[in-house]
N, C-alpha and C positions, 0 to 999 in steps of 0.2 A: 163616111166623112171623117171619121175619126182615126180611120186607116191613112187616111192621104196628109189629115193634119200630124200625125206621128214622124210619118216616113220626111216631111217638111221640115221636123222640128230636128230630126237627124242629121237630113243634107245639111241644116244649117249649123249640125256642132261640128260636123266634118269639116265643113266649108271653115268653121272660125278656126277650129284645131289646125289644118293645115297650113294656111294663112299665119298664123302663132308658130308654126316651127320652120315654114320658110322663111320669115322676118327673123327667127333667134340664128338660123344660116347664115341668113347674110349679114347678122351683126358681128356673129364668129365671124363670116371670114372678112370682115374689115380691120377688127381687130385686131385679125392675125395678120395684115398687110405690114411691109417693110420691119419685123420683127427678124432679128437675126440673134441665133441663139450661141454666146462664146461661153468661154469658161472667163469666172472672176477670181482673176489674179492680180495679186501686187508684187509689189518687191522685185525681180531678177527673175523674167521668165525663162531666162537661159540658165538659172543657176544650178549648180550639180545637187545642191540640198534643194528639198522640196519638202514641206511639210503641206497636210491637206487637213483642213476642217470641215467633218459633217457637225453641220451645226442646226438649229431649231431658233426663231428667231423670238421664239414665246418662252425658252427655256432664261431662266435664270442663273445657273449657270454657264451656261454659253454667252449672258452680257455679262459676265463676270470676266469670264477668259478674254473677251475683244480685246482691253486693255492692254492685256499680256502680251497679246499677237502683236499691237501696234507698238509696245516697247522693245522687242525682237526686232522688227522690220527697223525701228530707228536705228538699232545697233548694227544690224548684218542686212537691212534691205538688199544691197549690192550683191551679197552671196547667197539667197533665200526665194526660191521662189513658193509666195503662200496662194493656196487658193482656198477660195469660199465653196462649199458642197451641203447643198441639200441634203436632212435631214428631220423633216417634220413628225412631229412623236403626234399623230390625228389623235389616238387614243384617248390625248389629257392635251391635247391644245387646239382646241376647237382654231384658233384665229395662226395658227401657227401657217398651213400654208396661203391666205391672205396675206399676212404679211409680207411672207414668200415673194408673193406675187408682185407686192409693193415694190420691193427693192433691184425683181427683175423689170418691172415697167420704168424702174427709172434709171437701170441700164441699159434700158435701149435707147439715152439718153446721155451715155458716158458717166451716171452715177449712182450706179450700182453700190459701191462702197459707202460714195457720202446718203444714202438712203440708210445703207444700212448701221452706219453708226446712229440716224437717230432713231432708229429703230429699238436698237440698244438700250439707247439712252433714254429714251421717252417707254421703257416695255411697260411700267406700272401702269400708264394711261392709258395706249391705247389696249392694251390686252384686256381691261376691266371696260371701256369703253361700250356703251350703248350702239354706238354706230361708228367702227373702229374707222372703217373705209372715208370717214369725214376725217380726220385727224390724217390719216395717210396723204391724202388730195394737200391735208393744209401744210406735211410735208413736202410735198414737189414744190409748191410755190413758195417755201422757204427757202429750197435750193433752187429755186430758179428757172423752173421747170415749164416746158410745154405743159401744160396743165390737162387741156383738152386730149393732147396726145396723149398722153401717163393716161387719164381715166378711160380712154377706147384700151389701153395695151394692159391696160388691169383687169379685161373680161378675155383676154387673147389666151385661144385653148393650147396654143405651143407651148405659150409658156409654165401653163399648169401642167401640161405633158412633160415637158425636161422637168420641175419640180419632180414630180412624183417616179420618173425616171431614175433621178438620183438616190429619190425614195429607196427605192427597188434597189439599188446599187447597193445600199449600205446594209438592205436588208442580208443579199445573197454576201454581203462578206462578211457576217455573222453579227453585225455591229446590233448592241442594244438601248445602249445611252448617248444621250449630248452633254459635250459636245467631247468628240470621237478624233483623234487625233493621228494623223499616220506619218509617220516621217520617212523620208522615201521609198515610202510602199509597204511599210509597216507600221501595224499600230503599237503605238505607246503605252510604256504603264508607269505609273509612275502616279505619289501620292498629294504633293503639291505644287503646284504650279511655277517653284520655284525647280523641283526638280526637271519638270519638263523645259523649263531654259536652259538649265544644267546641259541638257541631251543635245537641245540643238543646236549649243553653243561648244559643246562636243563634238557632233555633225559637221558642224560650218571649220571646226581645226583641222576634221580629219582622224579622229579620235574616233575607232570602231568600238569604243568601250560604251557606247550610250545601252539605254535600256528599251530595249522595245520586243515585242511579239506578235505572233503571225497576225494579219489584220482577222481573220477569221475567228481565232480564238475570243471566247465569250466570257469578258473581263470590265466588269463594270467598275467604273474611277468611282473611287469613296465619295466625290464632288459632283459626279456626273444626275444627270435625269432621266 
């Protein structure tokens, strides 16, 4: 009797276990429906300058540089095309690809950028936050946001895939810190943030005298994390 109550109590963890990872299937692939993965870029996507940021969206330095990027774009938007690139340091930012995630679920909404300024701007709360995913939600519907959408495309495994993708990107170009700067296909060095306007504002004349080296070489910014 106690052989058939055993073998019973098994079918039925089998039975609950499998049931639990076909329901977590098909919540992935709802999530993952009408999700389209681009790059995020501002500024002049034809422009002959290109600067790229791998950035970390729990780094503190990296809302420091935002500022910088957007007083650039006011100046040379026209001649600059910037793009945003993943970056997450998991090591020391638990909530860093979460966040990630935040700002690509609410580019699959056309705002990607305006997430990610308050991302930015709000890092002290949500990154100490208890339940950081409630504060991001209460982003979306500051901006405006399909809200029910943003919360399915915040569990969507594409879009942790491209995350961790770009991961892997910056890894294999040797990159160690955020936030990581390349300007057209080279990285930057350079000691304050003033010098690196200097460069691109160099870049954007035409001026081959800017500072940069190979994006591989393992050159950590005095500022950087």
């Amino acid at each position: 009797m106690k052989k058939h109550t055993g073998k019973i109590i098994i079918l039925a963890i089998v039975v609950v276990l499998g049931g639990a990872f076909w329901y977590a299937g098909q919540a992935s692939e709802k999530a993952n429906q009408g999700i389209t993965i681009t790059a995020n870029v501002k500024g002049n996507p034809d422009a002959a300058v290109e600067l790229v940021k791998y950035s970390d969206f729990e780094c503190p330095a990296c809302a420091v540089a935002s500022p910088v990027v957007d007083t650039l774009l006011e100046s040379y938007g026209d001649e600059i095309r910037f793009e945003y690139r993943h970056f997450p340091l998991i090591s020391i930012h638990a909530l860093a690809i979460p966040a990630a995630r935040a700002a690509e679920a609410a580019g699959q909404q056309g705002a990607f950028f305006p997430m990610h300024d308050l991302l930015f701007e709000n890092q002290r709360s949500w990154s100490t936050a208890p339940n950081p995913t409630a504060l991001f939600i209460a982003y979306a519907e500051q901006l405006e946001l399909d809200v029910a959408l943003f919360r399915r495309h915040l569990g969507a495994s594409v879009i942790e895939d491209h995350i961790r993708s770009q991961f892997g990107e910056a890894q294999a170009l040797g990159l160690t810190g955020t936030p990581t700067f390349l300007l057209n296909g080279q990285r930057m060095s350079f000691q304050s943030y003033e010098e690196m306007v200097s460069q691109v504002e160099a870049a954007v004349r035409g001026d081959s005298a800017t500072t940069t080296v190979p994006a591989a070489a393992a050159i950590d910014l005095e500022f950087g994390i």
